[in-house]
N, C-alpha and C positions, 0 to 999 in steps of 0.2 A: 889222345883221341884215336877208336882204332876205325881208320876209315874204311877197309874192307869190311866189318862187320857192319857199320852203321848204313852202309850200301846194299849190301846185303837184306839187314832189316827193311828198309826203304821200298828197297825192289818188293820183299814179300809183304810188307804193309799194304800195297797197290794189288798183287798178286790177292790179297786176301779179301779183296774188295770185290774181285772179279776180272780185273783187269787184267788181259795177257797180251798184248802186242803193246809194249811199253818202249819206247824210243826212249835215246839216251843226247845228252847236250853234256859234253864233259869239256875237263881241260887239258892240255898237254900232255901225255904218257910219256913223255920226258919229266915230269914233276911226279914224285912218288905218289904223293898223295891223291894224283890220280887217278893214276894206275891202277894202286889198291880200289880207290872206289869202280874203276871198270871193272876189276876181280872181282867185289861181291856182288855187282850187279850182273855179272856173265855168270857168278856159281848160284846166284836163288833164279834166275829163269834157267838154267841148266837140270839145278832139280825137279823144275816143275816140268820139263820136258819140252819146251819152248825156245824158239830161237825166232829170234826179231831180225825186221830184213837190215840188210846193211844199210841200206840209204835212211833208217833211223834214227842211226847212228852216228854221231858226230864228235872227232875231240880235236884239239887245238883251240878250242875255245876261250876267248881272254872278255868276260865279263860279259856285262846286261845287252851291248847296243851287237857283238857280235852273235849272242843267243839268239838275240831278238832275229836277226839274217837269215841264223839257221833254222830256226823252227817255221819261221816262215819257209822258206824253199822246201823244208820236209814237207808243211800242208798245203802248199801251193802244187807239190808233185802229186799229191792226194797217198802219198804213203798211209798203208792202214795200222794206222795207231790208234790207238784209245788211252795211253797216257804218257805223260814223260817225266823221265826221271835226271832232273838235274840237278850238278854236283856241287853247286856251290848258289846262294838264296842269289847272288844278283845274277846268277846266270839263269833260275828260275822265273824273274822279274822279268828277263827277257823274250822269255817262252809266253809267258802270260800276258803279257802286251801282245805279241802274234799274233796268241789264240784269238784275242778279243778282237783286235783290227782285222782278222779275218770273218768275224762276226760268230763266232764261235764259243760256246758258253764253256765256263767251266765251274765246276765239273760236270754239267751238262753232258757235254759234246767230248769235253775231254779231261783227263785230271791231271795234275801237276802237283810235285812232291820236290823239295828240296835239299839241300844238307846245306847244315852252318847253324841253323836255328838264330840267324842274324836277325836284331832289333827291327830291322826294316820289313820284316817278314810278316809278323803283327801289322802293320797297316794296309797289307796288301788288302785287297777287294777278287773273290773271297782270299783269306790270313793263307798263310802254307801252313 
């Protein structure tokens, strides 16, 4: 799996949408894996000539219930985001519970994109 590309793609999948102030919900930069995915997500908003604030951005992340903390605290500080790009589907789960208990639509209000293409992914409401 090459995770800087599929980060990458991700990032500009959303970018191609319209979306440019994309917050990130990642895991450890001590685990390769996601590292590489902050590298492609830092090199397709770098070509698009965009840079997202830091308080967007979050890594040490271990799963759904600690996602869920962080995205909150990003939209409770009203960071202006319009989407988030998270690196792994149950870390997504997390973000999207937020979104919703902050009463917030998505992709309405806001969009959410994952990596893993986990089984679990399909049943979300709306799917990633």
């Amino acid at each position: 799996l090459d995770h800087y590309n599929g980060a990458y793609q991700a990032t500009n999948y959303l970018l191609s949408r319209g979306l440019k102030k994309i917050g990130l919900v990642n895991g450890s930069l001590d685990i390769k894996l996601y590292d590489e995915r902050y590298a492609g997500y830092r090199s397709a908003l770098k070509e698009a000539g965009l840079k997202v604030p830091d308080e967007a951005v979050v890594h040490g992340i271990d799963g759904g219930i600690e996602a869920y903390r962080a995205a909150t605290r990003i939209l409770l500080n009203r960071v202006d985001i319009d989407a988030f790009f998270a690196t792994s589907d149950d870390k997504a789960l997390g973000v999207m519970r937020a979104i919703k208990d902050l009463g917030l639509s998505i992709p309405g209000d806001i969009s959410v994109i994952g990596f893993d293409n986990a089984d679990i992914a399909l049943l979300l409401d709306p799917p990633l």
